[in-house]
GURO-546666 format. One record per residue (C-alpha): residue number from 1; residue in one letter; chain; x, y, z. Coordinates in steps of 0.05 Angstrom, whole numbers. Example, Ala and Ser with C-alpha at 12.3 -4.5 7.8 and 13.67 -1.06 7.14 Angstrom:
residues 2
BAMAR   seq   type   mol     east    north       up
BAMAR     1      a     A      246      -90      156
BAMAR     2      s     A      273      -21      143
END
This chain:
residues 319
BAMAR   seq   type   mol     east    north       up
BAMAR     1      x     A        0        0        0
BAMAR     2      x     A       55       50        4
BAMAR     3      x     A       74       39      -60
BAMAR     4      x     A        6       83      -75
BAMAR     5      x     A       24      137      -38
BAMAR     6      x     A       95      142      -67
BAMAR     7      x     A       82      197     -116
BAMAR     8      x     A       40      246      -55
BAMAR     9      x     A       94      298      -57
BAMAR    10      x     A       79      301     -130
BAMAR    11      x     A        0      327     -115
BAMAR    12      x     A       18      387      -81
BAMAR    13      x     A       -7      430     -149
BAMAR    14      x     A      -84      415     -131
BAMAR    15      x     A      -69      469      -81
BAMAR    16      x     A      -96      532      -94
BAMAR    17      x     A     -149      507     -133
BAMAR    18      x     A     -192      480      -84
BAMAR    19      x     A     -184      412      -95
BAMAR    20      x     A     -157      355      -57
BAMAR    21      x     A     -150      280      -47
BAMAR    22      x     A     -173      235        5
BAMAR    23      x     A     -148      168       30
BAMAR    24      x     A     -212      126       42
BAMAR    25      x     A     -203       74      109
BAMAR    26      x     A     -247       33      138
BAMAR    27      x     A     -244       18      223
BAMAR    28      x     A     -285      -34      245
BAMAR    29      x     A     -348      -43      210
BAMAR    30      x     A     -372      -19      139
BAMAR    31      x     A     -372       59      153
BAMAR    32      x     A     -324       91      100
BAMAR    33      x     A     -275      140      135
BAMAR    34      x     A     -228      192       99
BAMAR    35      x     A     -159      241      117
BAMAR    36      x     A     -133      289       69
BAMAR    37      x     A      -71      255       23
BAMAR    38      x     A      -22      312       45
BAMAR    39      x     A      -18      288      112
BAMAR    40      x     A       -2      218      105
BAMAR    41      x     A       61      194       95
BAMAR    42      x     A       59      117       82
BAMAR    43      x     A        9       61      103
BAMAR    44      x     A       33       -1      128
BAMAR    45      x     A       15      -66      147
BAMAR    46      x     A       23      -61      220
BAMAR    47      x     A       89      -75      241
BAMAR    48      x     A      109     -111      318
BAMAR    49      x     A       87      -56      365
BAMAR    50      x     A      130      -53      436
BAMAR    51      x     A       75      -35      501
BAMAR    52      x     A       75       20      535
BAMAR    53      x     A       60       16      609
BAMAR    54      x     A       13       64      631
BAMAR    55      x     A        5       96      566
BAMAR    56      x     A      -72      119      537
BAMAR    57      x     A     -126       70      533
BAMAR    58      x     A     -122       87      454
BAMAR    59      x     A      -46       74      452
BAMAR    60      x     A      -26       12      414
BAMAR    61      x     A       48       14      424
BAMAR    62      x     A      105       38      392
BAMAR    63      x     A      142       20      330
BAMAR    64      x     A      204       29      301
BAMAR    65      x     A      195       48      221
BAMAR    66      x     A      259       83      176
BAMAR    67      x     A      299      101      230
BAMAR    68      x     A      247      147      281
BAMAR    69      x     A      204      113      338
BAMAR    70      x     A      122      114      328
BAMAR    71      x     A       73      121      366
BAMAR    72      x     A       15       79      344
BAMAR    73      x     A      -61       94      364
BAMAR    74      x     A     -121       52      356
BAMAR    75      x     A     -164      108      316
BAMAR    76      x     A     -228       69      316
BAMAR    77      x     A     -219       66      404
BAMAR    78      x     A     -206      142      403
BAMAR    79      x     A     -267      158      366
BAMAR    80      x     A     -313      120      413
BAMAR    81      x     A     -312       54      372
BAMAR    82      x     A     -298      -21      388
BAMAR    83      x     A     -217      -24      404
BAMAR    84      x     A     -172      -72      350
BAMAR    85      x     A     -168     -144      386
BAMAR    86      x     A     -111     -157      339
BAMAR    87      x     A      -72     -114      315
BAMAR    88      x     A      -20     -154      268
BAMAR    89      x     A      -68     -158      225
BAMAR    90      x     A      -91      -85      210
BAMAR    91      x     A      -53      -26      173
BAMAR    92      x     A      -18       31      202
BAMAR    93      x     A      -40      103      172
BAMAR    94      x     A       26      140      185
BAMAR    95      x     A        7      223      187
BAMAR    96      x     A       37      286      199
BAMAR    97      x     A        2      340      236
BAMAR    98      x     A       28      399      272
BAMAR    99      x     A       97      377      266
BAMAR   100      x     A       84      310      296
BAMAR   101      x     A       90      243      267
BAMAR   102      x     A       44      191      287
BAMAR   103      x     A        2      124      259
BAMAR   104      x     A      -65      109      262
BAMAR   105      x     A      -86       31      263
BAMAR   106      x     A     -144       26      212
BAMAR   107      x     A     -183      -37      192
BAMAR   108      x     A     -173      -35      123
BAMAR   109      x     A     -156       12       72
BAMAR   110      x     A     -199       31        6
BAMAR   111      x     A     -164       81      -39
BAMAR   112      x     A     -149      147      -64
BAMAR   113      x     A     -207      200      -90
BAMAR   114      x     A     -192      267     -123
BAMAR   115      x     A     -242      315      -94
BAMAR   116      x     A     -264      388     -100
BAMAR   117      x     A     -271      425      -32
BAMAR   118      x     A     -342      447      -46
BAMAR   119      x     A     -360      373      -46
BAMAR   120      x     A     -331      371       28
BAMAR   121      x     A     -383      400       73
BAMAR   122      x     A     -395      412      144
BAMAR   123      x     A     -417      358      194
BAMAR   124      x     A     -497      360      195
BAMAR   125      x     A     -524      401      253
BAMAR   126      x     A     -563      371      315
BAMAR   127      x     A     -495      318      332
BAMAR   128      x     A     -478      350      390
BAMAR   129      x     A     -404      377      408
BAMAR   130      x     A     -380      308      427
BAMAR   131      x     A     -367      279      357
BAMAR   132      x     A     -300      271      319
BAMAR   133      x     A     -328      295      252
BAMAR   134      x     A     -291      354      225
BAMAR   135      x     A     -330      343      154
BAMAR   136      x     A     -372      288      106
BAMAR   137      x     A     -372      280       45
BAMAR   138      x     A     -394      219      -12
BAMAR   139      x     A     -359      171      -58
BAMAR   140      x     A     -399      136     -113
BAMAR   141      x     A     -460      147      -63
BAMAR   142      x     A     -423      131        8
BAMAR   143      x     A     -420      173       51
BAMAR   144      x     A     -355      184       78
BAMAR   145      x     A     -336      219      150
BAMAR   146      x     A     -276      251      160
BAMAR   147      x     A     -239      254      221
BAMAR   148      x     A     -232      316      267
BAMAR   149      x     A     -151      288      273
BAMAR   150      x     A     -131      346      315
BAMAR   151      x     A     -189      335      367
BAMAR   152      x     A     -163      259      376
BAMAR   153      x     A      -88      282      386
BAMAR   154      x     A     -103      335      438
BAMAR   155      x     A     -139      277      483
BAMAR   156      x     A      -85      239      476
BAMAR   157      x     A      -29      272      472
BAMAR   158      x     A      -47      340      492
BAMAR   159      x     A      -17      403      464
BAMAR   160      x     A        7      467      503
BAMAR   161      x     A      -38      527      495
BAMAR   162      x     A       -5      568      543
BAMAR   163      x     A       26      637      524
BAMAR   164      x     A       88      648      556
BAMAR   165      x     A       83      714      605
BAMAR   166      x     A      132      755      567
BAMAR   167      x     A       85      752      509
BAMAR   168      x     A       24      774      563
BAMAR   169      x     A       65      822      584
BAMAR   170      x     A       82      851      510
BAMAR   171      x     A       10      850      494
BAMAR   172      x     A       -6      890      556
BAMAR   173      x     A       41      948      547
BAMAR   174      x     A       14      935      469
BAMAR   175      x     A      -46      970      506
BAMAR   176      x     A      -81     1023      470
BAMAR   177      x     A     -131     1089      486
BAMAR   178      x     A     -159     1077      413
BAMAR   179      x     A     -233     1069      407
BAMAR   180      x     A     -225     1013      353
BAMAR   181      x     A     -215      948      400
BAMAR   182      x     A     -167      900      364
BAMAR   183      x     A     -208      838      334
BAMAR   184      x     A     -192      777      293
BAMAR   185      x     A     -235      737      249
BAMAR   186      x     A     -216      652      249
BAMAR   187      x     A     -234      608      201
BAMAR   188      x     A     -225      530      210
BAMAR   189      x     A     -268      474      217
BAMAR   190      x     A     -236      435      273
BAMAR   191      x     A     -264      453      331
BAMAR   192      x     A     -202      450      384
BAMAR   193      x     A     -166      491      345
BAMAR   194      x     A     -221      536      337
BAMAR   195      x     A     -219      542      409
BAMAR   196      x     A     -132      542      419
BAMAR   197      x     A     -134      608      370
BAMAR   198      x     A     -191      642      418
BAMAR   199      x     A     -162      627      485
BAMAR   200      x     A      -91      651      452
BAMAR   201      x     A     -123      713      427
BAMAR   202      x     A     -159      716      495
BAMAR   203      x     A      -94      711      534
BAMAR   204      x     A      -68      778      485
BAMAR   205      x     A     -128      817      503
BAMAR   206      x     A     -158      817      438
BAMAR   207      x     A     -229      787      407
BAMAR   208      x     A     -249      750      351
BAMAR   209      x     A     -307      724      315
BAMAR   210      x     A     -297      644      294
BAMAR   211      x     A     -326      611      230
BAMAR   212      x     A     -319      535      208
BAMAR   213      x     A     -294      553      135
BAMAR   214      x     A     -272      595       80
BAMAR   215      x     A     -330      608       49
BAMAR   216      x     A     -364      634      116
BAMAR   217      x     A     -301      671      119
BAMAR   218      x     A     -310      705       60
BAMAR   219      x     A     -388      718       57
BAMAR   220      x     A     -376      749      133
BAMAR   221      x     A     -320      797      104
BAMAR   222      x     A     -364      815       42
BAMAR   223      x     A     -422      828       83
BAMAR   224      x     A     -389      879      136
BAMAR   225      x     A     -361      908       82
BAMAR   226      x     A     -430      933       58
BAMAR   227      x     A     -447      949      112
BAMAR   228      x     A     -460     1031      121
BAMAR   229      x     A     -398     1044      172
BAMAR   230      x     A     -359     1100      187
BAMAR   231      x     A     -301     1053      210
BAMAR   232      x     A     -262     1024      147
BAMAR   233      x     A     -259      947      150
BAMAR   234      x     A     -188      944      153
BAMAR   235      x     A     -189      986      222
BAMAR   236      x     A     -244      935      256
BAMAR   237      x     A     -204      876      229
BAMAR   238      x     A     -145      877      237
BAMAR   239      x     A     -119      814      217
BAMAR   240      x     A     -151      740      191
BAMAR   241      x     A     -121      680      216
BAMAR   242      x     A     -144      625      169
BAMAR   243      x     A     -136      542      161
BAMAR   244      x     A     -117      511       90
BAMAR   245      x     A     -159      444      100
BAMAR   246      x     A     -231      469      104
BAMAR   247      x     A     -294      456       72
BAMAR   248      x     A     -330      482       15
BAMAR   249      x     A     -281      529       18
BAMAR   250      x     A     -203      519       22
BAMAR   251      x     A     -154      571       61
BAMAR   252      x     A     -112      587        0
BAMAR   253      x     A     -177      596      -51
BAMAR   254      x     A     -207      639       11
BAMAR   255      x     A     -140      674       11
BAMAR   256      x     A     -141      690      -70
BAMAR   257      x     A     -211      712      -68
BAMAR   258      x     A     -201      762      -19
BAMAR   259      x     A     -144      797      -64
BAMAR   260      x     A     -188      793     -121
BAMAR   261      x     A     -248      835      -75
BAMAR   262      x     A     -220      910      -80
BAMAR   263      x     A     -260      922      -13
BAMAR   264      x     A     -217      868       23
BAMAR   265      x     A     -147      864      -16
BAMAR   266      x     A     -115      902       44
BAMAR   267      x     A     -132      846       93
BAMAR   268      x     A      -76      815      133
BAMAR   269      x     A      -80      744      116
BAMAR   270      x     A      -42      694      157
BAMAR   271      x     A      -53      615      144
BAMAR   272      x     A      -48      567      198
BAMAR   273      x     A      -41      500      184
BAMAR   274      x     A      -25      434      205
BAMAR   275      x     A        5      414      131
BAMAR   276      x     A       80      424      163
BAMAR   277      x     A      107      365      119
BAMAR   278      x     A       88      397       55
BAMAR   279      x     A       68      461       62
BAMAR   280      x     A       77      497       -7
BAMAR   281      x     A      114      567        1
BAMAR   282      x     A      122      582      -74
BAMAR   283      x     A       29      571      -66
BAMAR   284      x     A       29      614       -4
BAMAR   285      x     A       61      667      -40
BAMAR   286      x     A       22      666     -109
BAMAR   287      x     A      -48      672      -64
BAMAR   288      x     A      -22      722      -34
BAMAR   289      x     A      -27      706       48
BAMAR   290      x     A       17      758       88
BAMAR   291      x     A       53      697      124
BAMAR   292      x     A       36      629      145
BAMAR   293      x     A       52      579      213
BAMAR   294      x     A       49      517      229
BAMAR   295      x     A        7      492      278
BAMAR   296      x     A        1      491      345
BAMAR   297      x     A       49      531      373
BAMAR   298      x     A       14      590      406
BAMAR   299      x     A       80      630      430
BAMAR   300      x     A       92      629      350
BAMAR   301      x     A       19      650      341
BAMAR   302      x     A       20      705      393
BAMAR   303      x     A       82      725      365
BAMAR   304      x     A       57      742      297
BAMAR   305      x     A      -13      778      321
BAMAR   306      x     A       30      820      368
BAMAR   307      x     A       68      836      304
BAMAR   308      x     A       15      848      259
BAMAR   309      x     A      -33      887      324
BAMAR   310      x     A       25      934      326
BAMAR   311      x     A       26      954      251
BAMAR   312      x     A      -52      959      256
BAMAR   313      x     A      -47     1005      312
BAMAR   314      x     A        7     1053      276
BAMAR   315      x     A      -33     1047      208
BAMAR   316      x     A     -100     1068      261
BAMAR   317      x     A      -62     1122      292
BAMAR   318      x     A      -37     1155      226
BAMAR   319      x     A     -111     1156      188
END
């Protein structure tokens, strides 16, 4: 199966155009399952795993694959499913996300589907907060769910979302008389990171207004806009802080529409992704996003806002 995934690197131009491709999975049971091509990095059959005492309930073990220890997580556990009896005879999913590498043990797995972002849409409403789902979508009439990833690392592994007390501290002599309070619009469809980005921001002293997507994003920006202000946009909103992988709607064709919209082409644009292992600079650049991070890091995060809040404040104080 990794033969299959050999040429990945090689899809990195379907970004940008709102496209992408899925790996399809299966966990136990029939129930088709998918996660975004550019984050895997080979599937395996699954190879001897070595226990960890005391580890999570949805820790497998650890393997040792070209040269760098795994950890190895029974996917179909985390999500609230049955756990893997056996897990010899199961493949490994091995992903990148925020700079982490770690594999998944999945039942089985189907193939590889090139896909347009609009066909990606939100998880219905009325499932309650609980769930894993960070999208759905359908194959040939199946409906596939795809997996809110991040949500399942931060139970198990956790990440840090504190902001060192320098950065506080910045932000706090940052402090300004102006009217305008500083305020961020988010955009991304996971909801933990949704929720690291606010309580960041929080931790700065500054607001913001959280979507799932890009094209909520956009329709948002379009619509204040219009709206019969005396405040310019660009000195209520200071800065957007935007995911790549989102549906409908993807961060870099969110990014290139707002350049093309003459009311919003001044818009500090910063995309924050968890595509670390193949993030394309030379795409970044032709969409025209102000800067980009990886995620989660929020010292890195706070680090850039602070940057950007101060420009916005000079820019503020000279109009």
């Amino acid at each position: 199966m990794s033969g299959v995934l050999a040429t990945v690197d090689m899809r990195t131009q379907l970004a940008g155009h709102n496209r992408l491709e899925l790996l399809l999975f299966r966990l136990a049971g029939e129930q088709l399952f998918g996660i975004n091509v550019f984050k895997v990095q080979e599937v395996i059959q699954c190879p001897a795993l070595t226990q960890i005492p005391n580890s999570h309930r949805v820790v497998c073990g650890i393997a040792h694959m070209r040269e760098r220890t795994v950890t190895v997580m029974d996917l179909g556990k985390a999500i609230g499913g049955p756990g893997v009896d056996a897990a010899d005879d199961h493949f490994v999913v091995v992903t990148e996300y925020n700079q982490f590498v770690q594999g998944f043990l999945v039942d089985g797995v189907d193939r590889i589907v090139n896909m347009h972002w609009e066909e990606i849409l939100p998880p219905p409403k009325g499932i309650g907060n609980d769930n894993y789902l960070t999208a759905v979508t359908r194959v040939e009439g199946e409906l596939v769910e795809i997996i809110d990833v991040e949500k399942v690392l931060a139970e198990v592994v956790g990440w840090n979302d504190e902001v060192s007390q320098e950065l506080v501290t910045q932000a706090s002599d940052q402090e300004s008389a102006q009217e305008t309070q500083p305020l961020v619009l988010v955009a991304d469809d996971s909801s933990v990171a949704r929720s690291q980005i606010k309580r960041t921001l929080e931790k700065l002293g500054i607001g913001s207004v959280l979507v799932n997507d890009g094209k909520q994003a956009l329709r948002l920006l379009q619509q204040w806009a219009e709206e019969d202000n005396e405040i310019p946009l660009q000195q209520r909103i200071f800065m957007v802080i935007s995911d790549i992988e989102m549906p409908e709607m993807d961060g870099y064709t969110f990014t290139a529409e707002v350049r093309k919209d003459a009311r919003l082409s001044a818009m500090h644009v910063l995309l924050h992704t968890s595509l670390s292992g193949v993030f394309n600079n030379a795409m970044v650049d032709k969409v025209g996003a102000d800067n980009f991070i990886a995620k989660f890091q929020p010292d890195v995060l706070a680090k850039k806002v602070l940057e950007r809040l101060q420009a916005w404040r000079e820019m503020n104080a000279a109009a």
